[in-house]
LUMGU-545270 format. One record per residue: residue in three letters; x, y, z of N, C-alpha, C in turn. Coordinates in steps of 0.001 Angstrom, whole numbers, plus 500000, padded with zeros to 6 digits. Last residue first. Example, Ala and Ser with C-alpha at 12.3 -4.5 7.8 and 13.67 -1.06 7.14 Angstrom:
% LUMGU-545270
+------+--------+--------+--------+--------+--------+--------+--------+--------+--------+
| dovo |    n_u |    n_v |    n_w |   ca_u |   ca_v |   ca_w |    c_u |    c_v |    c_w |
+------+--------+--------+--------+--------+--------+--------+--------+--------+--------+
|  ser | 512850 | 497750 | 507080 | 513670 | 498940 | 507140 | 512900 | 500030 | 507870 |
|  ala | 513190 | 494310 | 507800 | 512300 | 495500 | 507800 | 513200 | 496700 | 507800 |
+------+--------+--------+--------+--------+--------+--------+--------+--------+--------+
% end
This chain:
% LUMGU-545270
+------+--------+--------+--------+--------+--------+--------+--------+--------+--------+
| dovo |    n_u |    n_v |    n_w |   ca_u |   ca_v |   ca_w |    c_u |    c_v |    c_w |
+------+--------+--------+--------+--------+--------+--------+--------+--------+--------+
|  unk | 732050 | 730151 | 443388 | 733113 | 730978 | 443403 | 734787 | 730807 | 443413 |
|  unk | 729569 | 729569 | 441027 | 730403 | 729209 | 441734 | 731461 | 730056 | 441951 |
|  unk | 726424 | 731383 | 441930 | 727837 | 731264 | 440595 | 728656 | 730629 | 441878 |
|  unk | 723574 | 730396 | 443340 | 724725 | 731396 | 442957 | 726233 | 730732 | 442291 |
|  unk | 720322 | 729829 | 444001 | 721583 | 729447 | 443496 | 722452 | 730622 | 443186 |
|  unk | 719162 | 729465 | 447516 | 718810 | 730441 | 446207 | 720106 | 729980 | 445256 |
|  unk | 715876 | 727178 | 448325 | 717553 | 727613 | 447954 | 717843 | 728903 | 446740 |
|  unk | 713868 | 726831 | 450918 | 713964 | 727601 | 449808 | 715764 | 727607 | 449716 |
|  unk | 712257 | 723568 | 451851 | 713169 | 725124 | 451988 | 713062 | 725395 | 450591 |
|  unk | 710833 | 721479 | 454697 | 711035 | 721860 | 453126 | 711834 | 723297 | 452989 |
|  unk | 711090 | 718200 | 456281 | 711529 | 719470 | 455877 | 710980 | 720098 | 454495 |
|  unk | 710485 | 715729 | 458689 | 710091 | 716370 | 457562 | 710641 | 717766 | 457451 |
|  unk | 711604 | 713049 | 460664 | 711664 | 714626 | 460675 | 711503 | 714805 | 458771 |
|  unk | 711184 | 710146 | 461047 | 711610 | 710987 | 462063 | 711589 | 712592 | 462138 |
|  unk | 709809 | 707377 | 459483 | 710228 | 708826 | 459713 | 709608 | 709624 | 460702 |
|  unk | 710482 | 704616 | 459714 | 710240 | 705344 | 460302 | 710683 | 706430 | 460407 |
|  unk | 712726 | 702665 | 459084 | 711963 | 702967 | 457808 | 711083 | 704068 | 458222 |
|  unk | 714529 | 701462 | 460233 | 713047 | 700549 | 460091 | 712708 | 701098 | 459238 |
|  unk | 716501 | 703657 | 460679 | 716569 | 701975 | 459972 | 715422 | 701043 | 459547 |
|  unk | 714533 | 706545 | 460414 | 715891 | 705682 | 460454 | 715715 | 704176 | 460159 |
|  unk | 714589 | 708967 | 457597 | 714139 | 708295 | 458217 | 715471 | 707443 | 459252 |
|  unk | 713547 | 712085 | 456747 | 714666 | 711771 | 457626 | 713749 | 710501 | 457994 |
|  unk | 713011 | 714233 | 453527 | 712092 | 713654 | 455049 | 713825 | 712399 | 455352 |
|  unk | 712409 | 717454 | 451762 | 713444 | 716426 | 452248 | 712463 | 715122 | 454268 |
|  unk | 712131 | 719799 | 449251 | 711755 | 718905 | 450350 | 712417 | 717517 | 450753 |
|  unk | 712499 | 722659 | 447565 | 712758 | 721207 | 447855 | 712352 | 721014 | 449789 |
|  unk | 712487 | 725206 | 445426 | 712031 | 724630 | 445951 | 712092 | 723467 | 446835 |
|  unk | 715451 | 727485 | 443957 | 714921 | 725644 | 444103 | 714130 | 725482 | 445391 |
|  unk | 716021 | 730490 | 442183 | 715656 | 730026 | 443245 | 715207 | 728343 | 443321 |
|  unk | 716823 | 731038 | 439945 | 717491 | 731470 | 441028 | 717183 | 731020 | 442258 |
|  unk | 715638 | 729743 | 437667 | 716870 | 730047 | 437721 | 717806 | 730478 | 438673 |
|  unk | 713044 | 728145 | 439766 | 713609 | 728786 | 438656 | 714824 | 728893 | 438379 |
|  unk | 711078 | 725766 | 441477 | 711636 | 727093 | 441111 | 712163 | 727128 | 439820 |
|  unk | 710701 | 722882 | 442945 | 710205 | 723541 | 441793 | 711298 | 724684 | 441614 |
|  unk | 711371 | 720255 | 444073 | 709986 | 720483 | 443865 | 709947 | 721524 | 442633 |
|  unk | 714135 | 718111 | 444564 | 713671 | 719590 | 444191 | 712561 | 719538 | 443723 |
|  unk | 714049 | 716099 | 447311 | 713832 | 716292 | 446607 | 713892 | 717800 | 445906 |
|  unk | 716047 | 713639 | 449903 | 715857 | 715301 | 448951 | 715294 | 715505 | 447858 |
|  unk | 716158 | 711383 | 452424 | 715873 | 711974 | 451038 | 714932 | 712932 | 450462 |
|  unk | 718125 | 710675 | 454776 | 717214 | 712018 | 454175 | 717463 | 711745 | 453374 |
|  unk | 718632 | 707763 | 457409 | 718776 | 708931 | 456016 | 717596 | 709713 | 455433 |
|  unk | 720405 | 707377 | 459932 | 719532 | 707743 | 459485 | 719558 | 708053 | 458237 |
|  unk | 721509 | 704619 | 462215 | 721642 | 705550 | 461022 | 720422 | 706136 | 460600 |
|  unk | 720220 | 705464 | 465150 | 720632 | 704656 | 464777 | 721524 | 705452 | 463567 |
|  unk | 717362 | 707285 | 466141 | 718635 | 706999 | 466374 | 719259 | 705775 | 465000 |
|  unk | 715126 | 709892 | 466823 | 715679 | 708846 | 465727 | 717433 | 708350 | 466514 |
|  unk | 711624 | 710715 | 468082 | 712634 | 710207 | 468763 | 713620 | 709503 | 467163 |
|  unk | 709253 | 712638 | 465699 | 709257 | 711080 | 466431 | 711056 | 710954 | 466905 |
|  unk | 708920 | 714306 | 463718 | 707681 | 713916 | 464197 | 708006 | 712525 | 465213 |
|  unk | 709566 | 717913 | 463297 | 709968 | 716869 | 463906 | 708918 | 715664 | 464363 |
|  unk | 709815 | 719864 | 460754 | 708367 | 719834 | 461516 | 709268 | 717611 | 461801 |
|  unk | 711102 | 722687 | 459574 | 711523 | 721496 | 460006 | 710039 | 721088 | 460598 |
|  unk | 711890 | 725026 | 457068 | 710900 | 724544 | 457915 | 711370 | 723078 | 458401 |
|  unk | 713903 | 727822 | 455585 | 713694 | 726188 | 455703 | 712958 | 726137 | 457437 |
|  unk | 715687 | 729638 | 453255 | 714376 | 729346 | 454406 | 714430 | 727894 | 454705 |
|  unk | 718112 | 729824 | 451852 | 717042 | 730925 | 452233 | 716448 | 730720 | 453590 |
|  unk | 721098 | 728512 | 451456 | 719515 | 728254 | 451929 | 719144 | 729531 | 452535 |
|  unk | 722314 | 728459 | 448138 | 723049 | 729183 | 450211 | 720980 | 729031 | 450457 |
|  unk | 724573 | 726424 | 446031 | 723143 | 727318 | 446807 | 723663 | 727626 | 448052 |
|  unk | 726153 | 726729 | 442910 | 726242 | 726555 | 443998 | 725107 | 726733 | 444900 |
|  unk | 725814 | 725474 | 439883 | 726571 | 726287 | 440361 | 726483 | 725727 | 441861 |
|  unk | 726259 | 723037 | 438256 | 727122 | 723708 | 437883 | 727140 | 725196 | 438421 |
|  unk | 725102 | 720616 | 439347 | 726356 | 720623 | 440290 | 727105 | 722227 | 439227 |
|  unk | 723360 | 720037 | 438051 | 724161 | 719145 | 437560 | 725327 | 719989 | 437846 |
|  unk | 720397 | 721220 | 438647 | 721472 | 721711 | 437580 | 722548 | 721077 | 437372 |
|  unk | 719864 | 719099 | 440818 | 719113 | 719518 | 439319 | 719461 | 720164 | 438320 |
|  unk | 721774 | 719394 | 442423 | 721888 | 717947 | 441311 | 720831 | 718068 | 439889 |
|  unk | 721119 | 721325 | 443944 | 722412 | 721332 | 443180 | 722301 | 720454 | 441815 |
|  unk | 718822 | 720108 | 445199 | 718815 | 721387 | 444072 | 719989 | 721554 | 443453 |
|  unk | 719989 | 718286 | 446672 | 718696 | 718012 | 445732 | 719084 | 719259 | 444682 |
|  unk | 721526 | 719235 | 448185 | 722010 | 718330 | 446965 | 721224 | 717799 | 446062 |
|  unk | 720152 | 720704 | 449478 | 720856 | 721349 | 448908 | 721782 | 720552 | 447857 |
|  unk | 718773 | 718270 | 451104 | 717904 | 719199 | 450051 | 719089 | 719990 | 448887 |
|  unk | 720257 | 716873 | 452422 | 719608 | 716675 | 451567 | 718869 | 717338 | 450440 |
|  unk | 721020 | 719460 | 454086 | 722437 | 718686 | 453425 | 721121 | 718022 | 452141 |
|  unk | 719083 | 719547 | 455706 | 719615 | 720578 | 455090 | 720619 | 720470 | 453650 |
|  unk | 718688 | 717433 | 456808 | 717720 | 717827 | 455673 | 718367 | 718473 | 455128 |
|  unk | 721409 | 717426 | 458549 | 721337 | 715980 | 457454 | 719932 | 716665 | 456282 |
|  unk | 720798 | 719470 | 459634 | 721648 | 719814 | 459203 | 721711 | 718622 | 457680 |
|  unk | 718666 | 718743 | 461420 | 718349 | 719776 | 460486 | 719669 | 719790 | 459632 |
|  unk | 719675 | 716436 | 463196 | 718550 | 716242 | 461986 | 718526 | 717272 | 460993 |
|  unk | 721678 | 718120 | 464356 | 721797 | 717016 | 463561 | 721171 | 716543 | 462489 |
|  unk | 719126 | 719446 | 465867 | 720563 | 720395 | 465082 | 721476 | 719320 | 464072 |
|  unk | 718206 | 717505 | 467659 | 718095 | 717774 | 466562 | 718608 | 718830 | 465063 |
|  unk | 720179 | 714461 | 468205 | 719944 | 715788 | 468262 | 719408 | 716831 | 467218 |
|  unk | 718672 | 711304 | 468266 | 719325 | 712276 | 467285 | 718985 | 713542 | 467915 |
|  unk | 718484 | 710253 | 471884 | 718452 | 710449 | 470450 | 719270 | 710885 | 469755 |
|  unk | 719165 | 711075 | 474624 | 719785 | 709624 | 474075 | 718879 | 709865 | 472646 |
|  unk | 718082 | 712918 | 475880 | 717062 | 712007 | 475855 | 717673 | 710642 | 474986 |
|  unk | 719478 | 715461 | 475329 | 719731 | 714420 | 476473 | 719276 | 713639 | 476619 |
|  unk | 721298 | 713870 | 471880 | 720263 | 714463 | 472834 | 720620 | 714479 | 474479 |
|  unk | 724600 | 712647 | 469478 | 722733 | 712628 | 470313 | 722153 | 714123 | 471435 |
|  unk | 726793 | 712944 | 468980 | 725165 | 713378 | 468103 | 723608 | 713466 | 468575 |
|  unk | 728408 | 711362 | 470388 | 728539 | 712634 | 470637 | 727121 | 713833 | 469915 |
|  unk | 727924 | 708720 | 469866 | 727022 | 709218 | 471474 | 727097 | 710953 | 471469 |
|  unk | 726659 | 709116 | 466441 | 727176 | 708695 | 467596 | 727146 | 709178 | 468782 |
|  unk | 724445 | 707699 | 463785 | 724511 | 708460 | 464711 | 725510 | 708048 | 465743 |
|  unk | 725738 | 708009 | 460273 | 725390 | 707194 | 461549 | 725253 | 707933 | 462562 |
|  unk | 723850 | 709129 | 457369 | 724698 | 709902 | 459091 | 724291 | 708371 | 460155 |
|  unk | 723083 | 710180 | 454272 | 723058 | 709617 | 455376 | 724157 | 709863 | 456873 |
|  unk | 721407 | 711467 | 451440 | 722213 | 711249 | 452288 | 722098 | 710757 | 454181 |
|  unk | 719865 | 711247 | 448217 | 720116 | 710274 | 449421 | 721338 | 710882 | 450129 |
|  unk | 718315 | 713517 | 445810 | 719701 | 712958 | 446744 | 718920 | 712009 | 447625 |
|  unk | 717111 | 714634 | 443009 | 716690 | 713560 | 443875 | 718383 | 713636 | 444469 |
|  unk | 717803 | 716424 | 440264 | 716917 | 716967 | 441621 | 716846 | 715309 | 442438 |
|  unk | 719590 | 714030 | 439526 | 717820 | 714345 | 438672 | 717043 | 715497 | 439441 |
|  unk | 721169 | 712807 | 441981 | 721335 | 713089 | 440370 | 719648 | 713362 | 439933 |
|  unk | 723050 | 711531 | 444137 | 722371 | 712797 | 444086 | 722236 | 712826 | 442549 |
|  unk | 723636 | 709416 | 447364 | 723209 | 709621 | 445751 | 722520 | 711084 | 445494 |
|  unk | 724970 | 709721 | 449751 | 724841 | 708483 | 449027 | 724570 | 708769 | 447706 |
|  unk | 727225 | 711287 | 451464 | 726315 | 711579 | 449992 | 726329 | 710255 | 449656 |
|  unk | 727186 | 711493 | 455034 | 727876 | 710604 | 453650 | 726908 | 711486 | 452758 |
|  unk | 728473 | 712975 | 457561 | 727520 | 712852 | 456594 | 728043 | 711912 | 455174 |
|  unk | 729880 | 713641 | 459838 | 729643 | 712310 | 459240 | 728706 | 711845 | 458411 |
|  unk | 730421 | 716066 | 461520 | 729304 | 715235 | 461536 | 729236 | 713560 | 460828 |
|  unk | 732818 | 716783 | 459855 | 732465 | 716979 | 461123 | 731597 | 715514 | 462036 |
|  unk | 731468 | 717040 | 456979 | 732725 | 716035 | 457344 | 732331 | 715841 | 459050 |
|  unk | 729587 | 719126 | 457390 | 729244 | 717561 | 457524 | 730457 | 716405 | 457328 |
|  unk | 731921 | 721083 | 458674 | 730696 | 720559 | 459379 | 730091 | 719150 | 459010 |
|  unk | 733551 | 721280 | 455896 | 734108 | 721012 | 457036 | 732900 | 720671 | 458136 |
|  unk | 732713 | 720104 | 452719 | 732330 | 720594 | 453805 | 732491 | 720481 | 455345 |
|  unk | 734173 | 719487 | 449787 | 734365 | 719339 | 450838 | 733694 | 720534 | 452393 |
|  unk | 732439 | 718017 | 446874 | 733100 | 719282 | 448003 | 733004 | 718654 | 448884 |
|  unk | 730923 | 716070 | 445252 | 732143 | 715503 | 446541 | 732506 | 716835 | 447103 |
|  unk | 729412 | 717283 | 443625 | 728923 | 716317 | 444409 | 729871 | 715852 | 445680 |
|  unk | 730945 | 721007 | 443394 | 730454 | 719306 | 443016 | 730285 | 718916 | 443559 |
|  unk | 733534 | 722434 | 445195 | 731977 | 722766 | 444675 | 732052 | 721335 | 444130 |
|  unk | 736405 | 722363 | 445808 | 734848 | 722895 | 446875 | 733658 | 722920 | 446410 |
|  unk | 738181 | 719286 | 447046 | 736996 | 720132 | 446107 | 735850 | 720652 | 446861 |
|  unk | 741207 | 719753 | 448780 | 739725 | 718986 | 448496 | 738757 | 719656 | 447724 |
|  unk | 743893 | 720379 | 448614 | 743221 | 720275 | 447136 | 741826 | 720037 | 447417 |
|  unk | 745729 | 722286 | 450304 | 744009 | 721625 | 450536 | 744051 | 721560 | 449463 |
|  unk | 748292 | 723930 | 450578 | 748187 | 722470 | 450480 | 747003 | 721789 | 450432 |
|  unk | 746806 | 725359 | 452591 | 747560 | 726179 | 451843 | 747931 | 724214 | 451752 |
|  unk | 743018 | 725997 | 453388 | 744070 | 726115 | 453768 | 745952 | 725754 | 452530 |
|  unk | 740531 | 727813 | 451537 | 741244 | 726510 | 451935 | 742461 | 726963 | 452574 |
|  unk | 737935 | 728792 | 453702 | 739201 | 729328 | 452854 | 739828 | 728022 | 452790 |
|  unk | 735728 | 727966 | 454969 | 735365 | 728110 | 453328 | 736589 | 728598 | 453043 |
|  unk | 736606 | 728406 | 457605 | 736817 | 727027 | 457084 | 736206 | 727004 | 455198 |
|  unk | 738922 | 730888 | 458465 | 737661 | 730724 | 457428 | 737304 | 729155 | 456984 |
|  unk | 741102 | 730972 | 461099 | 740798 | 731036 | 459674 | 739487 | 730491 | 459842 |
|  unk | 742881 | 731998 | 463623 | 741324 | 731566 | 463138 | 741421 | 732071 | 461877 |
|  unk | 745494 | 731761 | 465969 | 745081 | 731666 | 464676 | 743903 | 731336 | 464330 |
|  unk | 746573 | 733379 | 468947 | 745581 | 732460 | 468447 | 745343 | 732757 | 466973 |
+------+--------+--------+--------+--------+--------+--------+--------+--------+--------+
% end
């Protein structure tokens, strides 16, 4: 059995690993789009499919956290303008309602410093009804 590192590229992978387009094997996975990321502010989104859901036929929520997660860290990336990288510290989820359909998170960066980005992120779906609030801590690091 062969197991590699999905952060190693494989041997022929040009996909980009750092900037607005890297390539992330999980939200590829998942089906995350980057709709927009520039100023500290992102938009990203996720149709949901039967394999994403719950047993209750929702968004699972390991789904939801992953789409904030994703939002936020393009929040804080985008505030430096993608020139290094983050690895999430902390992060709070506070779930407020059943989501299906498409959904999207938008990311904000609130505050910090040179090493660290503040941000918050909320999950809505099609009506406009939000589904899940977040906030975290990112810490930035040199691209590698």
């Amino acid at each position: 059995m062969s197991l590699h590192l999905a952060s190693a590229p494989q041997e022929g992978d040009d996909r980009p690993r750092s900037g607005p387009q890297r390539h992330v094997p999980f939200s590829e996975h998942l089906g995350l789009r980057l709709e927009h990321a520039e100023g500290g502010e992102s938009l990203v989104s996720v149709a949901l499919r039967p394999e994403l859901l719950n047993n209750h036929a929702s968004g699972h929520g390991g789904v939801l956290m992953t789409l904030l997660d994703s939002a936020m860290a393009h929040a804080a990336l985008s505030r430096v303008g993608y020139a290094r990288e983050v690895v999430t510290v902390d992060m709070h989820i506070a779930f407020m309602r059943p989501a299906g359909g498409v959904l999207q998170a938008r990311g904000h960066a609130t505050g910090g410093g040179r090493s660290v980005c503040f941000c918050e992120a909320t999950v809505t779906d099609a009506s406009g009804d939000v589904a899940a609030r977040a906030m975290g801590t990112f810490r930035y690091r040199d691209i590698a």
